[in-house]
C-alpha positions as CSV (number, residue, x, y, z in Angstrom):
1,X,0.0,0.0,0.0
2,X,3.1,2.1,0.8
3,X,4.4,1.7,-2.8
4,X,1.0,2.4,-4.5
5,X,0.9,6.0,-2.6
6,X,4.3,6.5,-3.4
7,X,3.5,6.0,-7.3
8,X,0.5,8.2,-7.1
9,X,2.3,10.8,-5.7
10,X,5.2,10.5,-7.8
11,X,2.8,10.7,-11.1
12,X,1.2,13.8,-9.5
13,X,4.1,15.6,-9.2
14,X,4.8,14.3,-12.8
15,X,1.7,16.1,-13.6
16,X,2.5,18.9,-12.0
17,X,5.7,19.5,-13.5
18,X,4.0,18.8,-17.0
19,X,1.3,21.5,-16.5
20,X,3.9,24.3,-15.1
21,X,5.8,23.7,-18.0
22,X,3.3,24.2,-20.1
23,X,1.6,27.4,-19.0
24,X,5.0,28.6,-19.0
25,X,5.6,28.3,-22.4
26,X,2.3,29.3,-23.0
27,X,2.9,32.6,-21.2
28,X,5.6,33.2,-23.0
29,X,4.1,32.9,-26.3
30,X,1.0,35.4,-25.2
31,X,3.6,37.9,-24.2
32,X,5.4,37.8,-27.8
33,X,2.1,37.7,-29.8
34,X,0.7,40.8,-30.8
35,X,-1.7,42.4,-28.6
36,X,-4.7,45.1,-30.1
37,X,-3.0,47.3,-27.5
38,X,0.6,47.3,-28.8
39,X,-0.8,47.2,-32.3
40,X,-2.4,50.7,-31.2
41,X,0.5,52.5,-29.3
42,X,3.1,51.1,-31.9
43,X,1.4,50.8,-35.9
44,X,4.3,51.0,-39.3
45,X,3.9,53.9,-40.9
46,X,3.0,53.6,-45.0
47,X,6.7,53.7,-46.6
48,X,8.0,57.1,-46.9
49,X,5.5,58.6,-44.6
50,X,7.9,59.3,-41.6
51,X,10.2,61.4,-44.3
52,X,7.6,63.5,-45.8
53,X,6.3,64.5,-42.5
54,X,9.9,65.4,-41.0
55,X,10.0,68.5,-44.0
56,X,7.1,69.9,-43.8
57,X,6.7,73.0,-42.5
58,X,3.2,72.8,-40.6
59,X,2.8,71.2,-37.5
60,X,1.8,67.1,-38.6
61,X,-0.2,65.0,-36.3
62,X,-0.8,61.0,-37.0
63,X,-3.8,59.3,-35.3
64,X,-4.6,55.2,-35.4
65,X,-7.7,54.0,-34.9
66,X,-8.2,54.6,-31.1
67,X,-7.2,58.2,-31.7
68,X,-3.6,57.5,-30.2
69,X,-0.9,59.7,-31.6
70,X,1.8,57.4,-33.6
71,X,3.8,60.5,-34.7
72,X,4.1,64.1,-33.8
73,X,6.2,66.7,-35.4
74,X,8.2,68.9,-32.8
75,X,5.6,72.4,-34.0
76,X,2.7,70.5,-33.2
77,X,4.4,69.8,-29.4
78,X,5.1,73.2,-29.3
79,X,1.5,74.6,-30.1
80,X,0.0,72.6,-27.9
81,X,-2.1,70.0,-30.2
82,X,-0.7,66.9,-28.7
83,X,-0.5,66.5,-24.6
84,X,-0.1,63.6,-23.4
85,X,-0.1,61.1,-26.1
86,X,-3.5,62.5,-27.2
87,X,-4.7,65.1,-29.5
88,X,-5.7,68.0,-27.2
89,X,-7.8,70.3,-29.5
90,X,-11.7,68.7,-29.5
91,X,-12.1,69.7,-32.6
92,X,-9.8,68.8,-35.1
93,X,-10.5,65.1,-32.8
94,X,-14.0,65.2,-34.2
95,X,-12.7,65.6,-37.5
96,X,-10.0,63.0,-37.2
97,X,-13.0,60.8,-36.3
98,X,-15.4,61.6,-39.3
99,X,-12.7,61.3,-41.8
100,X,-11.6,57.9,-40.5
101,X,-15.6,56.8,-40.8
102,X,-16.1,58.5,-44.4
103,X,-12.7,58.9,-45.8
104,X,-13.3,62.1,-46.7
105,X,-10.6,65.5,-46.4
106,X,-12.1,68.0,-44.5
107,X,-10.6,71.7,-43.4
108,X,-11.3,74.2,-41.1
109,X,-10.1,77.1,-39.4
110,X,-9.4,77.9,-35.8
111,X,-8.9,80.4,-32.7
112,X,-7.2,78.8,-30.0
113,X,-5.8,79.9,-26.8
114,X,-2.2,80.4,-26.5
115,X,-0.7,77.8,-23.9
116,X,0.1,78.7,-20.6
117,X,-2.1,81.5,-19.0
118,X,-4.3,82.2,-22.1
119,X,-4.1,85.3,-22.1
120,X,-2.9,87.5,-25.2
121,X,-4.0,87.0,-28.7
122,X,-5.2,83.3,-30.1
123,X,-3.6,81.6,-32.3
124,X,-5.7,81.7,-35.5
125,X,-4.8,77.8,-37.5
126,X,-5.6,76.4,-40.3
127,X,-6.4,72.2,-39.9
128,X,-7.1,70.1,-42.8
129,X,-7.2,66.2,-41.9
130,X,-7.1,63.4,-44.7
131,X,-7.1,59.4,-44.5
132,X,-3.5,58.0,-44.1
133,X,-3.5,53.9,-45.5
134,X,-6.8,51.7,-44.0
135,X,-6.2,52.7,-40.4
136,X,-4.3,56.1,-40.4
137,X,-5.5,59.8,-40.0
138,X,-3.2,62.3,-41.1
139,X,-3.3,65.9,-39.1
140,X,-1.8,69.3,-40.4
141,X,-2.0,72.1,-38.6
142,X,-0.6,75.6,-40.4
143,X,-0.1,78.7,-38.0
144,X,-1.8,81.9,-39.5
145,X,-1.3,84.1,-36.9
146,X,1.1,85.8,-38.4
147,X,-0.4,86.0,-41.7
148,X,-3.4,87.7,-39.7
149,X,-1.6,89.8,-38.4
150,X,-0.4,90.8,-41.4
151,X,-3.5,91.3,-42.9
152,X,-5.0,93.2,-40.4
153,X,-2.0,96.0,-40.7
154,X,-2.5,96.1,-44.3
155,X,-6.4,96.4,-44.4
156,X,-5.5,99.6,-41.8
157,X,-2.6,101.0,-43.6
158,X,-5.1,100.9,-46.9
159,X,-8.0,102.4,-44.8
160,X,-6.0,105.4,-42.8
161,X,-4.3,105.9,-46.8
162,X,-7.0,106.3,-48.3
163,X,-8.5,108.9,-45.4
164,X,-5.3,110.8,-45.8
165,X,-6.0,111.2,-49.6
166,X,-9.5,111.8,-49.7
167,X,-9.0,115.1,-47.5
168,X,-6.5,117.1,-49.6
169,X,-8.2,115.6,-52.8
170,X,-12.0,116.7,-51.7
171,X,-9.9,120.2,-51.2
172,X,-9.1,120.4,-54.6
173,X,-12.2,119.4,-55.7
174,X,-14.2,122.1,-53.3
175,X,-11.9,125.1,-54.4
176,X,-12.0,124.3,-58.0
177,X,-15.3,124.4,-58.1
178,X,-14.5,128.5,-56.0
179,X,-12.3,129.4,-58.5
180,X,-15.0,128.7,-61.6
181,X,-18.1,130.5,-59.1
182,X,-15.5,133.3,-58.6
183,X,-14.1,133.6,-62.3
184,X,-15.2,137.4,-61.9
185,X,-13.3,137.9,-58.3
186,X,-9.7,138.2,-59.1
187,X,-9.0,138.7,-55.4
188,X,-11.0,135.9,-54.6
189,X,-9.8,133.4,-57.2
190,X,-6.0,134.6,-55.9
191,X,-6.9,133.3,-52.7
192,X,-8.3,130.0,-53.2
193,X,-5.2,129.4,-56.1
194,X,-3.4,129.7,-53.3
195,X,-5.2,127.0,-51.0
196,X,-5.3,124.9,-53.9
197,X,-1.4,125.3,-53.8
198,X,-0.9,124.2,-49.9
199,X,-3.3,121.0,-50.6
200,X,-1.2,120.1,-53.7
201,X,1.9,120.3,-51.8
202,X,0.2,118.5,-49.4
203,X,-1.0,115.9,-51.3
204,X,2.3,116.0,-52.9
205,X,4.0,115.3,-49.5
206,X,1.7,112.7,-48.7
207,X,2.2,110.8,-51.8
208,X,6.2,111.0,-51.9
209,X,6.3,109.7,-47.6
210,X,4.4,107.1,-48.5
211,X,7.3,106.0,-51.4
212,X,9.7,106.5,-49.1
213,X,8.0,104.5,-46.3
214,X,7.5,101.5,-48.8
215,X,11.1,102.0,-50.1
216,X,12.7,101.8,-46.6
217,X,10.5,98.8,-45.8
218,X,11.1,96.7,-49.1
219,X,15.0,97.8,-49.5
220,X,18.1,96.4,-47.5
221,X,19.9,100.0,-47.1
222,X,23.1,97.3,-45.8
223,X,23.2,96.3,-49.8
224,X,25.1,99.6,-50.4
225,X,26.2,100.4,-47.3
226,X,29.1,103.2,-46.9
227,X,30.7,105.2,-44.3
228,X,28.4,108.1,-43.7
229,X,29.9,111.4,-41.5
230,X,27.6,112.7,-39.1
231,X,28.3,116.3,-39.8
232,X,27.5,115.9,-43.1
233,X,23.8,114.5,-41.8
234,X,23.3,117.0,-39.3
235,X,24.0,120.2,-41.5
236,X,21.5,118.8,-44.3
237,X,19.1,118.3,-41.9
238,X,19.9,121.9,-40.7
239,X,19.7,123.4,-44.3
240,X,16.2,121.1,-44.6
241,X,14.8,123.2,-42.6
242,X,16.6,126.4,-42.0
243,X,13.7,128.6,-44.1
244,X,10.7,126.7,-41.9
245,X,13.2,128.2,-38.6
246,X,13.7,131.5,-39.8
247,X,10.0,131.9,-40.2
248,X,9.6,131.1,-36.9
249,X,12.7,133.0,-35.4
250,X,13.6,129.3,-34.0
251,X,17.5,129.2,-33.1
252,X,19.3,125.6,-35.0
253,X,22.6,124.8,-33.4
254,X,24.5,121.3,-33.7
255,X,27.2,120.2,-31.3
256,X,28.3,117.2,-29.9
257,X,31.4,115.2,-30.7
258,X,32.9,115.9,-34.5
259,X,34.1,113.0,-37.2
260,X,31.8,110.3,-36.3
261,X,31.0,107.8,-38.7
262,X,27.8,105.5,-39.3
263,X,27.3,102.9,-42.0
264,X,24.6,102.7,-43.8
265,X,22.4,104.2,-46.8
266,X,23.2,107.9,-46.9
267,X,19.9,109.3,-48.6
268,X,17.5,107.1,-45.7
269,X,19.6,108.2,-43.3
270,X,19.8,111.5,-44.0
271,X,15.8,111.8,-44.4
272,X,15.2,110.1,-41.0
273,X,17.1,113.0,-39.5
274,X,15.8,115.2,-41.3
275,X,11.9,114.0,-40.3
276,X,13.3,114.5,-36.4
277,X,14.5,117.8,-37.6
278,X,11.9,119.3,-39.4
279,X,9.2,117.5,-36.6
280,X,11.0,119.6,-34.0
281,X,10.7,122.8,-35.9
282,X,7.0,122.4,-36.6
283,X,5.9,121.6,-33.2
284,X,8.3,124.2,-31.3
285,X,7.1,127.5,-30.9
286,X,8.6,130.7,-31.9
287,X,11.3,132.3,-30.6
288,X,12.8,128.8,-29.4
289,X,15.8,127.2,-29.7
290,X,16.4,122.7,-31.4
291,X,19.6,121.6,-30.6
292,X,21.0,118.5,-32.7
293,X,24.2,116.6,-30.8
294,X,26.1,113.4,-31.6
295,X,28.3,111.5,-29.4
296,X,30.0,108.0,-29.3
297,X,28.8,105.6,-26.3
298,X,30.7,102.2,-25.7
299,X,28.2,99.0,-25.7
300,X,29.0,95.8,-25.6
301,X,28.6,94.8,-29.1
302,X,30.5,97.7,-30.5
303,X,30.4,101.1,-30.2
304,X,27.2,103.0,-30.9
305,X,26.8,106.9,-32.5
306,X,23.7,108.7,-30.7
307,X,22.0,112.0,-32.2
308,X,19.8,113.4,-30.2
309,X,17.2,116.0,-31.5
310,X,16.0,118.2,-28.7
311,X,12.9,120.9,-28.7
312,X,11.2,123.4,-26.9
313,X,8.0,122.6,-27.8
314,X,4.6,121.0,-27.0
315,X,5.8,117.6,-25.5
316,X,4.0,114.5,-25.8
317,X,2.3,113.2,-23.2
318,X,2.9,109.8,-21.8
319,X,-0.1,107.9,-23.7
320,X,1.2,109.2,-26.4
321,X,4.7,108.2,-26.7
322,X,3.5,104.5,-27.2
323,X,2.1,105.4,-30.5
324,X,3.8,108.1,-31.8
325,X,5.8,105.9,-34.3
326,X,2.8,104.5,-35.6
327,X,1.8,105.1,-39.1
328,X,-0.3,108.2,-39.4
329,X,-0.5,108.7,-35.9
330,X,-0.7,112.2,-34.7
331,X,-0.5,113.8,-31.2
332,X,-2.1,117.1,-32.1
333,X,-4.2,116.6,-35.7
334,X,-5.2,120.3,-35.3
335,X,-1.4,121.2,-35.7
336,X,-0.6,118.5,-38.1
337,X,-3.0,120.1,-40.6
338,X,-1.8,123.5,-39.8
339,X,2.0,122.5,-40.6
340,X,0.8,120.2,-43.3
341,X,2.2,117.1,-41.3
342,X,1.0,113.5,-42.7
343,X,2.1,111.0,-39.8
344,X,4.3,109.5,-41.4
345,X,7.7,111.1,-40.9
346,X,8.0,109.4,-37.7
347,X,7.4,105.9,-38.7
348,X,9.7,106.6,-41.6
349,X,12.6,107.1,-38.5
350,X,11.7,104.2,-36.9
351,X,12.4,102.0,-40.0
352,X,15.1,103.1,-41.5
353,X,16.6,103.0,-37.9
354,X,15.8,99.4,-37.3
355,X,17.1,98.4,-40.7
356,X,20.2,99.9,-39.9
357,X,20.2,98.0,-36.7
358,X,19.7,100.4,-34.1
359,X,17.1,102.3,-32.0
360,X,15.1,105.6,-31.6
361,X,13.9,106.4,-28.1
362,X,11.9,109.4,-27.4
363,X,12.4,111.7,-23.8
364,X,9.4,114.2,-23.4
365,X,7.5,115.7,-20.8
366,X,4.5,118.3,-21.9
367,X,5.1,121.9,-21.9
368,X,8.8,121.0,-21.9
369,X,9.8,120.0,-25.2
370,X,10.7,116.5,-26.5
371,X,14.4,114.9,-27.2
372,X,14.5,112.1,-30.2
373,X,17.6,109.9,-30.2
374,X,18.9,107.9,-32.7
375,X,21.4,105.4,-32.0
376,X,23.3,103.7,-34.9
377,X,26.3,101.5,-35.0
378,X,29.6,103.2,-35.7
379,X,31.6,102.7,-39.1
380,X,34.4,100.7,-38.3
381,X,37.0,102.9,-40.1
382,X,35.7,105.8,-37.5
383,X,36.6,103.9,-34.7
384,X,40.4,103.7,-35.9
385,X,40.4,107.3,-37.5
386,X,39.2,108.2,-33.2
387,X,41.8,106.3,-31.9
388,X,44.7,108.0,-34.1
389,X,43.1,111.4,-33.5
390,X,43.8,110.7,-29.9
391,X,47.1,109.8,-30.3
392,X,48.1,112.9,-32.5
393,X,46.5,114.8,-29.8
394,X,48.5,113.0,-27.0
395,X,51.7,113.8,-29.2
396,X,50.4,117.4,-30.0
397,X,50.0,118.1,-26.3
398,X,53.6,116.3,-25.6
399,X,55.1,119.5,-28.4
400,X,53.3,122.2,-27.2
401,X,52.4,121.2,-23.5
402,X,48.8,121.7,-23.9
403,X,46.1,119.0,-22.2
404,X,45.1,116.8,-25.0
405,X,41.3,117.3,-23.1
406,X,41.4,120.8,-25.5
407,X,38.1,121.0,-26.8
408,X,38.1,120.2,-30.4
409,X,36.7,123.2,-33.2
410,X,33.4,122.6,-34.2
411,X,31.5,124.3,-37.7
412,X,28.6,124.6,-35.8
413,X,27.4,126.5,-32.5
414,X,28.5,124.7,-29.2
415,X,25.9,122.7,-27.7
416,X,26.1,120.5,-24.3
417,X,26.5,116.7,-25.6
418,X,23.3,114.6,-25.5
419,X,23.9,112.9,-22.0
420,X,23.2,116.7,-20.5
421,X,20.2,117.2,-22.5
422,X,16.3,116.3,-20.7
């Protein structure tokens, strides 16, 4: 009886060995086989696919058949489409879903919130979703914010252009029709010949600023760059507008540092001083004084030239200085029509600065007057021709014993340098 329990016992554990071994290898063969899970968070892309999608430039989004992301460019990460493994924006999902059901492209266009607190301006996008192979749903996603944007300034510029025109134009028209009523008035017809005169000039204005402003935004004034002197700018923008001065009894003096050089394009750069120039003599009363000053600071990316323009006139206020190098903004319209201003002189500076890579800043306080300053990178020949002017100063004084801190001789009327100024 022993021995027949011993047998049954051994067979058991025979058994038992024989059905371990077998749900082990079965186990193992469950774990290598394809689950409808893996199939999901791992699918082949169609041949080809993976490369297309790497060059394009909108954001590219894959979907399988659970809506799981496969494959997600970098842009679409970083606009926020894809968050966690999932497509984030409801609904380009519900078109992911209808086009997997119907096959069918679809396209629409969105305003979605910028990531982070939300706040600030959407992002406008343009989604268009197509079928990708049998299980696939292919997502791209192209940013038109910009393009908006863009738009939005030109439909403005085009709008505040076309105001601009139709006053000096309906002018015309209005005192034509004088002049023809009047034909029997020669005093009268004299004096509206001569309006008619101001609006054309006005109009004539108008139409060359906004030339120039298209010019300086279209051209690369780098292209032909050359060593430009400062003096040379300052006393055209002097002679611009030494008749408009006298008139007014308004004193011009330039001062500053002498030789300084700038590169750029000399005609843009000489009309965005000018603009400062002229600006400061129409909005200073009479019997004032503009001073126009240049100077070399030391920044950390090479030296920089500064003019500053500085008036006596009305100021700007502070709500104003935001906006003042805006296109056909105006702080005072009354006095812009009265000095035959167009709002765009300003916005003129602004670019032809910034495509020379600097800056305009603008100090004012009302009732006190306004400084402009321009700061442009120096020519690199002017910083050498500095440097041996110092040195034939150093040996000057050495000779004749004088300090080498002898002011230098200036064409113009002395005025303090720009770091003195409001």
């Amino acid at each position: 009886m022993n021995a027949a329990v011993a047998a049954a016992a051994a067979i058991a554990g025979v058994l038992t060995g024989v059905i371990a071994m077998l749900a082990f290898r079965w186990s193992e063969k469950e774990q290598k086989r394809p689950t409808r899970t893996s199939l999901h968070t791992d699918p082949v892309l169609p041949p080809g696919v993976d490369t297309v999608l790497s060059v394009l430039r909108s954001s590219a989004v894959v979907l399988d058949e659970a809506d799981a992301v496969v494959k997600a460019s970098s842009a679409a990460y970083a606009l926020g489409l894809v968050r966690g493994g999932k497509l984030a924006v409801e609904p380009m999902l519900q078109m992911a879903r209808d086009t997997r059901r119907d096959g069918e492209i679809r396209q629409v266009e969105l305003d979605l919130p910028r990531r982070g607190n939300g706040r600030g301006e959407a992002l406008a996008v343009s989604a268009r979703v197509a079928p990708l192979g049998s299980r696939l749903v292919l997502l791209l996603v192209e940013d038109l914010t910009e393009a908006r944007r863009i738009e939005a300034v030109r439909r403005d510029f085009v709008a505040n252009v076309s105001h601009e025109l139709k006053t000096p134009v309906g002018a015309l028209s209005l005192l034509s029709e004088a002049v023809m009523d009047a034909s029997d008035d020669p005093e009268a017809v004299e004096r509206f010949a001569g309006r008619m005169q101001i609006e054309a000039t006005r109009l004539t204005n108008l139409v060359q600023e906004l030339i120039d402003l298209s010019r300086v935004q279209n051209d690369d004034p780098l292209d032909d760059a050359e060593p430009v002197r400062v003096d040379e700018l300052v006393a055209e923008a002097i002679d611009r507008c030494r008749q408009a001065a006298g008139t007014k009894q308004i004193t011009m003096a330039a001062g500053g540092t002498a030789d300084l050089h700038v590169r750029g394009n000399r005609g843009q750069l000489a009309a965005a001083l000018g603009n400062l120039v002229e600006n400061a003599v129409n909005y200073s009363p009479a019997r004032t004084r503009v001073g126009i000053a240049a100077r070399r600071v030391n920044a950390p990316g090479g030296d920089l030239i500064e003019i500053a323009v500085t008036d006596q006139g009305i100021g700007i206020s502070e709500k104003d200085k935001e906006r003042v190098f805006e296109r056909f903004y105006r702080v005072d319209p009354a006095r812009s029509r009265a000095t035959g201003g167009t709002g765009l002189g300003l916005a003129i500076v602004k670019h032809v600065v910034a495509s020379h890579g600097g800056e305009v800043t603008v100090w004012s306080a009302e009732g006190q007057g306004s400084t402009f300053t321009l700061r442009l990178p120096e020519a690199g020949p002017s910083r050498d021709r500095a440097q041996q002017h110092l040195s034939d100063r150093a040996g000057l004084s050495a000779a004749t014993g004088r300090s080498p801190s002898s002011p230098h001789t200036s064409p113009y009327e002395t005025l303090p340098a720009p770091e003195v100024l409001p």
